[in-house]
C-alpha positions in Angstrom: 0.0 0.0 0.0 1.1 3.6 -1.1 -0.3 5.1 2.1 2.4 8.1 1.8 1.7 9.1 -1.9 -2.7 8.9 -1.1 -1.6 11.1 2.0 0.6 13.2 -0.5 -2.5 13.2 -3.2 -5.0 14.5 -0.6 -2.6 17.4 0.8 -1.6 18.2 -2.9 -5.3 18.6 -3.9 -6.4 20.6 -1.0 -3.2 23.0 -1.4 -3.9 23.4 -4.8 -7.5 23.2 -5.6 -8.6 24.7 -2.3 -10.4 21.9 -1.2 -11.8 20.1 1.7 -10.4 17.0 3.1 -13.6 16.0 4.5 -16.2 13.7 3.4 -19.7 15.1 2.3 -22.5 15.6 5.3 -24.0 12.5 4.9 -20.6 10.5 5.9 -18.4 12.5 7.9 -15.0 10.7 7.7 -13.8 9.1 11.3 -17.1 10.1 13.0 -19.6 7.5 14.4 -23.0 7.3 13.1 -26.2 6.7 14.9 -26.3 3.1 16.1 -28.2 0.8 13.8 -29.4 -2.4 13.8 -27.2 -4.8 11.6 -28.7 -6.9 9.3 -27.1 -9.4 7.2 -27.0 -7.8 3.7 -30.0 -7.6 1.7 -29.3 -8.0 -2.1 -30.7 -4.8 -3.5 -33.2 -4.8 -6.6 -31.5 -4.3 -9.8 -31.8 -0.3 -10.8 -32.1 1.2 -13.8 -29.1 2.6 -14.8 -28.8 6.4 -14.3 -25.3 7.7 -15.7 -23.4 10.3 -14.4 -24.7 12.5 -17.4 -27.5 9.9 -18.3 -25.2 9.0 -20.7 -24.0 5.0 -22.1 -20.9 4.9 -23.6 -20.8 3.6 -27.1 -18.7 0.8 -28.3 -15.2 1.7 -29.3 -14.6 1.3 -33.1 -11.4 0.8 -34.6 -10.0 3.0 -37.9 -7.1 2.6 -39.9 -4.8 5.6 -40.1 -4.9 7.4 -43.5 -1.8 8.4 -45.5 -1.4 11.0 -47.3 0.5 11.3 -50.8 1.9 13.5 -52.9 1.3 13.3 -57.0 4.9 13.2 -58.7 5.5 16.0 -61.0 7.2 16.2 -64.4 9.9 18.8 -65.3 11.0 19.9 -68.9 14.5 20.2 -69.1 16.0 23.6 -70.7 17.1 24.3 -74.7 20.7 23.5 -74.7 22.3 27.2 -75.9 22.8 27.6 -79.2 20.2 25.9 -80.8 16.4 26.6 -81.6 13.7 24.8 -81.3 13.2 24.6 -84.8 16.7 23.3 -86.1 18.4 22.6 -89.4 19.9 19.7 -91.1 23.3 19.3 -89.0 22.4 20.5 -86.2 22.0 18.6 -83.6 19.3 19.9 -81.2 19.0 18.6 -77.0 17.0 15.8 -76.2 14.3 17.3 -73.6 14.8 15.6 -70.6 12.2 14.8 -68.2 12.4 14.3 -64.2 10.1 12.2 -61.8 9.6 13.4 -58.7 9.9 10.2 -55.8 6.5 9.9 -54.5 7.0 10.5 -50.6 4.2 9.4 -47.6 3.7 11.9 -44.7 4.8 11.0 -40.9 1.4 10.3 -39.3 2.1 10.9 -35.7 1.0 8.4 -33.1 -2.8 8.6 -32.3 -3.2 11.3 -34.9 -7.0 11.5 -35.8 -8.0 8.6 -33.6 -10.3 10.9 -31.1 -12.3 12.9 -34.1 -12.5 9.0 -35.5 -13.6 8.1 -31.8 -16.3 11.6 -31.5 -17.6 10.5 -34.6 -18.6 7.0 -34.0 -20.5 8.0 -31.2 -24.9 7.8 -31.2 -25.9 11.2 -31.5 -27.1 10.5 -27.8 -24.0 10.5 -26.3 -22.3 13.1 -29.0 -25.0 15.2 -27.4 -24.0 14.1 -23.4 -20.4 14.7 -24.3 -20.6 18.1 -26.1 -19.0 19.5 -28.7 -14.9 20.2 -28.4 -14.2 23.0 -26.4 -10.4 23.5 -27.4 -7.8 22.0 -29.3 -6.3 18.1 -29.4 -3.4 18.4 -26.8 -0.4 16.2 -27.8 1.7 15.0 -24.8 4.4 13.2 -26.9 3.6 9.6 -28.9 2.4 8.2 -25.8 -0.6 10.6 -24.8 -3.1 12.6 -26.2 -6.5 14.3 -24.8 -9.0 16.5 -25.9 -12.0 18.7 -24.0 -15.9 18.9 -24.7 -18.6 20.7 -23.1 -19.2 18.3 -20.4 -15.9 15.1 -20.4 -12.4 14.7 -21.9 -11.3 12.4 -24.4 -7.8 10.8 -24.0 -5.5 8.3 -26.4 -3.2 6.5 -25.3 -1.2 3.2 -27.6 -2.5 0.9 -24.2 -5.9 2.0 -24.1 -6.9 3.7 -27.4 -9.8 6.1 -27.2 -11.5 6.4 -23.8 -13.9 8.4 -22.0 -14.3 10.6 -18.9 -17.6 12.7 -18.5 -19.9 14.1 -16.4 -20.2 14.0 -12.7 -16.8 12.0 -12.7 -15.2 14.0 -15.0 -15.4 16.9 -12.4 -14.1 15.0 -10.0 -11.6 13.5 -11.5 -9.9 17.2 -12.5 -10.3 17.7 -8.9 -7.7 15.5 -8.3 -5.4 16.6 -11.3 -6.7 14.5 -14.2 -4.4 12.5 -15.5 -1.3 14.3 -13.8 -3.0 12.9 -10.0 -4.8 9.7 -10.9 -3.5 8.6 -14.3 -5.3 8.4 -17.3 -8.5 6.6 -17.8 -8.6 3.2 -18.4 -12.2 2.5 -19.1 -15.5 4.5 -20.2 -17.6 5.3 -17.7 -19.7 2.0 -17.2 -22.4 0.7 -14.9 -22.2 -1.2 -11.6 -23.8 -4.8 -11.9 -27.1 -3.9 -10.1 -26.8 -0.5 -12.2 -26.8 1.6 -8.7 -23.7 3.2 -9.1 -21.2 4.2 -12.5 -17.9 4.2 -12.5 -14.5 4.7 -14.3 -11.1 2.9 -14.1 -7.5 4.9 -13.8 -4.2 4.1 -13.6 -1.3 5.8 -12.5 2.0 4.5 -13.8 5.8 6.4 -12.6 8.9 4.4 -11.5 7.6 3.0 -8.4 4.9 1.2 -10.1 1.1 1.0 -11.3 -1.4 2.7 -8.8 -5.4 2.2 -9.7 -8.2 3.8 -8.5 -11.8 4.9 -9.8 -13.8 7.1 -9.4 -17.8 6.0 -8.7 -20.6 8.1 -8.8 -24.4 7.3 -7.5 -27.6 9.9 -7.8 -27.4 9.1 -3.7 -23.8 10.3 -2.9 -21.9 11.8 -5.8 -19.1 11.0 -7.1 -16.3 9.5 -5.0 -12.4 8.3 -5.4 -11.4 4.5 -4.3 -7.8 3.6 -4.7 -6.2 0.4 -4.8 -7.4 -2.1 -2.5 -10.1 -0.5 -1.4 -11.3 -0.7 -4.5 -10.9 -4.9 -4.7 -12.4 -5.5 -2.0 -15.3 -3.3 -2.6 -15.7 -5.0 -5.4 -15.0 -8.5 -4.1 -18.0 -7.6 -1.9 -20.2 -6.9 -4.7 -20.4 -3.0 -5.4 -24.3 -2.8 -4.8 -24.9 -5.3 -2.4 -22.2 -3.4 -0.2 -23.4 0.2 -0.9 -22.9 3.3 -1.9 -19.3 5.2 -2.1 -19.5 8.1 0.3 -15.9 9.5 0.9 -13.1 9.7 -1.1 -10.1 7.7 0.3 -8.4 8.7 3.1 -5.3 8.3 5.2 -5.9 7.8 8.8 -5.1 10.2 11.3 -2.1 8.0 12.4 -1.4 7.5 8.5 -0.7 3.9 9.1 -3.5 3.0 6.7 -6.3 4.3 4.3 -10.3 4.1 4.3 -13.4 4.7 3.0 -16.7 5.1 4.2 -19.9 3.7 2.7 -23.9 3.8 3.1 -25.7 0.3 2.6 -28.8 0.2 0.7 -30.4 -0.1 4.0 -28.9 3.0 5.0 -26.7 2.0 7.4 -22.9 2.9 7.9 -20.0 1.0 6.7 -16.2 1.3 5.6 -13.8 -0.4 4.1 -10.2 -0.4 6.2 -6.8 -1.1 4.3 -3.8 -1.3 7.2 -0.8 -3.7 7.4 -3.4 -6.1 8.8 -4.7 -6.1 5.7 -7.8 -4.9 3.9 -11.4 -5.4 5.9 -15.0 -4.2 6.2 -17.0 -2.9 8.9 -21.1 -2.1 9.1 -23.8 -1.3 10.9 -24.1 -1.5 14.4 -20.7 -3.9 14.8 -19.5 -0.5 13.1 -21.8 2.0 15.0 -20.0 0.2 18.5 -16.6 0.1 16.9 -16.7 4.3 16.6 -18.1 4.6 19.6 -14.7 3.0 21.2 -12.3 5.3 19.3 -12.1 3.7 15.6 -8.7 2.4 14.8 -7.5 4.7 17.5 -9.3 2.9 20.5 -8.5 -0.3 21.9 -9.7 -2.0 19.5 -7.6 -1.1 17.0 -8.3 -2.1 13.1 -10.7 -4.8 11.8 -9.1 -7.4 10.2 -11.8 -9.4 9.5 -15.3 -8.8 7.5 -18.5 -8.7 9.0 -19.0 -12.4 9.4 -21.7 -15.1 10.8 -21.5 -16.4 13.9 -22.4 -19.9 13.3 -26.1 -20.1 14.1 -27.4 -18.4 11.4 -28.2 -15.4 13.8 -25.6 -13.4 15.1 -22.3 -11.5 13.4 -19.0 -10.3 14.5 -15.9 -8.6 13.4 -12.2 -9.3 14.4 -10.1 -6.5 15.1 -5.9 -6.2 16.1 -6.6 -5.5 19.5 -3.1 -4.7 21.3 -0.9 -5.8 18.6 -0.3 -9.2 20.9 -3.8 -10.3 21.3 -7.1 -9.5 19.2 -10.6 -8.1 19.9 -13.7 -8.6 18.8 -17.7 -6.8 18.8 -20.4 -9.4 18.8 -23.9 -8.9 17.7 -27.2 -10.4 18.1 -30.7 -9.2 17.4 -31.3 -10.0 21.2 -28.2 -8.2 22.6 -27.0 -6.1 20.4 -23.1 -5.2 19.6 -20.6 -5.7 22.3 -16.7 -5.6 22.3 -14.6 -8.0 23.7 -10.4 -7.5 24.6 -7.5 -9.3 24.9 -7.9 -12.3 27.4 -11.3 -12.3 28.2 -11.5 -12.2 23.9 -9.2 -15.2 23.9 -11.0 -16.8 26.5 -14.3 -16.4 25.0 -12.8 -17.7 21.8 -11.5 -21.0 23.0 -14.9 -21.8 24.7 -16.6 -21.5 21.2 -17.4 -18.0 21.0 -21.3 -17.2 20.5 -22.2 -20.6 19.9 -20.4 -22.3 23.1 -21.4 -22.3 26.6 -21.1 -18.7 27.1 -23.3 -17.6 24.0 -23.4 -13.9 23.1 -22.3 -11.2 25.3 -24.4 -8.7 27.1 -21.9 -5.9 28.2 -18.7 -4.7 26.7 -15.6 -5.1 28.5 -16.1 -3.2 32.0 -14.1 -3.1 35.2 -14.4 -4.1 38.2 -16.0 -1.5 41.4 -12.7 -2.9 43.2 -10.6 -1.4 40.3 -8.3 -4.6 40.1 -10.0 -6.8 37.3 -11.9 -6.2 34.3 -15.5 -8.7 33.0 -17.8 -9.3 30.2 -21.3 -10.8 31.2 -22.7 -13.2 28.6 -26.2 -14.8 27.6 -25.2 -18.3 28.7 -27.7 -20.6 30.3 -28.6 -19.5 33.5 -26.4 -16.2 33.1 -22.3 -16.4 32.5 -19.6 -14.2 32.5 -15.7 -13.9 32.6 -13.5 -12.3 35.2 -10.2 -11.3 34.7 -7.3 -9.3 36.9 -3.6 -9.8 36.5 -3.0 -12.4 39.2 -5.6 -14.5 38.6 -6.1 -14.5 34.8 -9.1 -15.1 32.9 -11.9 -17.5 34.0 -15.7 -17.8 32.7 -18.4 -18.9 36.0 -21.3 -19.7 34.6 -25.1 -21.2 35.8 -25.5 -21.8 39.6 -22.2 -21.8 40.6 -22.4 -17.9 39.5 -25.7 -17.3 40.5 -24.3 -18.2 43.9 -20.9 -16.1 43.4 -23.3 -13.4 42.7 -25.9 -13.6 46.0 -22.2 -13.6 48.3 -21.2 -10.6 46.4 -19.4 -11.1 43.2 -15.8 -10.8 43.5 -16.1 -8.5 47.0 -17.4 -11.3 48.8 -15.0 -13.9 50.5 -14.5 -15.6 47.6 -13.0 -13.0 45.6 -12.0 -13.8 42.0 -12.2 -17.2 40.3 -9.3 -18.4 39.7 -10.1 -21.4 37.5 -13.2 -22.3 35.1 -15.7 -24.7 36.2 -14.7 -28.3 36.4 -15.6 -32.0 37.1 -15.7 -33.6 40.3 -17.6 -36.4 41.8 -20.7 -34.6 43.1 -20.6 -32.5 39.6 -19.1 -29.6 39.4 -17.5 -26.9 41.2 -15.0 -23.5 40.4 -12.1 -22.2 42.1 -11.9 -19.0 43.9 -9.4 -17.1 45.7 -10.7 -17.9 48.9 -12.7 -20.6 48.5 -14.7 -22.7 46.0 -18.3 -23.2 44.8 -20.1 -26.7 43.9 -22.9 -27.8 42.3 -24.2 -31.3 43.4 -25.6 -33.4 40.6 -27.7 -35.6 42.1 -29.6 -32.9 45.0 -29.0 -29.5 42.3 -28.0 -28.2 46.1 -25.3 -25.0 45.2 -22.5 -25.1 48.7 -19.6 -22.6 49.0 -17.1 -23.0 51.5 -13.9 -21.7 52.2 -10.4 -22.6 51.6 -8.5 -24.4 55.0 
């Protein structure tokens, strides 16, 4: 990831063009939205296509360069001095001499004529989108060529021939420099699948490498840059089932990574992340929870996972990078709602199967402790669960009536203090491990004893 140059691109456009680096009302960038509901995704109707300029590009023809060539032309040579051109017997009079000119072929530069060949192949619908030329064919050198109408720009290249850039995303793109900031264009403005969005392809090429992008526009939010791998996995997500483009990209605040925000069809919130972890997804109200702990700047840290299903067909989650050492996570349920989870108590949760174990979906975020020396999440389990943690003691879940008896003695300010092991088998049926003391559950009475340790 070129992090550095999107961060140079964005200060370079604001310096120069005077813009903004802030996303549009309706997606502030790095600000939380109101907390939805998340759903799993809904795949949209299809929608009639609406282009940027209600335009569809035509097909691309192809035209053989002409040559032009010059007629040869015949001389006649001079009288040789001293004769006539009537002569007399003995005289011997010049033999008129004629001279062919070599025909010659004109140079025909690279690309010459190829975007009036392109203008006039198009319908007279999109002649009419397009405009009429608004100044002269620039010539860059062999290797580039472009050309302004009312209303897009027509560029020629030997790798891409004759394409397109109009409309809403031709504004946009000369926000960002044209082809001097994103490259030139690849493609003609074309249609998402579902036909809720248009889009074109760049590429910019120097001697670091190739760097993509495009630029997609929607009657709902505008039109909007992606770069890179944003733009894959957007794409690999499937462009209207994911939603809308709402920001340009970004660089984070720390610059460690880039992003772009998004509105489902459902109208929810959701962004796309691309950090060392790699390139991930966040919506709705896994997202909505997520802001509220900081973004990428809380303790969560990045996602590095999509939005994915819990196992039971009912809940979702996200993964995140945590500490660096050990991940996090926010849960969701319709019936609980999003909740985070951190380090230990995370990892914990994890190895006893996550929602669909013993534990099932968690009710709180991470909290601490009134005592200030540990830190819990409570969870759905059966008969209520939970997992206490504090640096002496580690993590350890208590769950069913051995908690619901922690919990009558007073949690971890009773006697007992923290548990200091999970629940376990013994003879009479199970029991857990606290500090100072131990709880059992008797198998064949259901009678719930504490005692203390000797």
């Amino acid at each position: 990831m070129n992090v550095k140059r999107l961060v140079a691109a964005v200060a370079a456009t604001t310096a120069v063009l005077g813009l903004a680096a802030t996303a549009p009302a309706i997606a502030q960038p790095e600000e939380p939205t109101t907390a939805t509901t998340t759903t799993a995704p809904e795949t949209p109707s299809t929608s009639e296509k609406v282009p940027s300029d209600a335009s569809e590009p035509a097909e691309r023809p192809t035209a053989a360069e002409e040559t032009a060539t010059s007629e040869p032309a015949t001389t006649p040579a001079e009288p040789t001095p001293g004769t006539t051109a009537g002569t007399t017997a003995g005289t011997t009079a010049a033999e008129p001499t004629t001279s062919a000119a070599e025909p010659t072929t004109a140079a025909v530069a690279p690309g010459d004529g190829e975007i009036q060949r392109r203008y006039d192949s198009l319908t007279p619908a999109l002649r009419a989108e397009v405009g009429n030329p608004v100044r002269a064919e620039v010539v860059a050198g062999d290797t580039l060529r472009w050309q302004d109408f009312t209303n897009a720009r027509f560029y020629w290249t030997p790798d891409t021939g004759v394409t397109i850039v109009q409309g809403q995303i031709f504004q946009r793109y000369l926000d960002f420099g044209a082809h001097e900031g994103l490259g030139v264009p690849v493609t003609d403005e074309l249609s998402s699948v579902g036909g809720t969005s248009r889009y074109s392809d760049f590429v910019f090429r120097d001697a670091t490498g190739e760097y993509p992008s495009t630029i997609y526009w929607s009657t709902r939010t505008g039109a909007h840059l992606v770069v890179e791998a944003l733009r894959d996995h957007y794409r690999a997500l499937g462009e209207d089932r994911f939603g809308y483009v709402a920001t340009d990209s970004y660089p984070t605040p720390d610059e460690r990574a880039a992003y772009n925000h998004f509105i489902t069809p459902q109208g929810h919130g959701a962004s796309i992340y691309w950090s060392e972890f790699g390139v991930a997804s966040v919506k709705g109200a896994i997202r909505d929870k997520w802001a509220a702990t900081g973004w990428e700047r809380g303790p969560l840290g990045y996602p590095i996972s999509d939005e994915l299903d819990a196992g039971d067909g009912v809940g979702r989650y996200n993964e995140f990078s945590g500490d660096g050492r050990l991940l996090s996570g926010i849960v969701w349920s319709p019936q609980t709602g999003a909740h985070s989870l951190q380090g230990v108590i995370a990892q914990r949760y994890v190895e006893l199967g996550g929602p669909t174990g013993i534990l099932g979906y968690p009710t709180t975020d991470e909290l601490g402790t009134p005592d200030g020396r540990g830190r819990y999440n409570h969870f759905t389990g059966t008969g209520g669960a939970s997992i206490y943690w504090t640096p002496q003691t580690g993590a350890h879940e208590v769950y069913g009536g051995i908690r619901a008896r922690w919990s009558q003695l007073g949690w971890e300010r009773s006697y007992l203090g923290y548990p200091v092991t999970g629940e376990y088998d013994i003879p009479q049926g199970r029991a857990s491990e606290f500090e100072r003391g131990f709880v059992e559950w008797h198998r064949d009475t259901g009678a719930v004893v504490d005692f203390p340790k000797n």
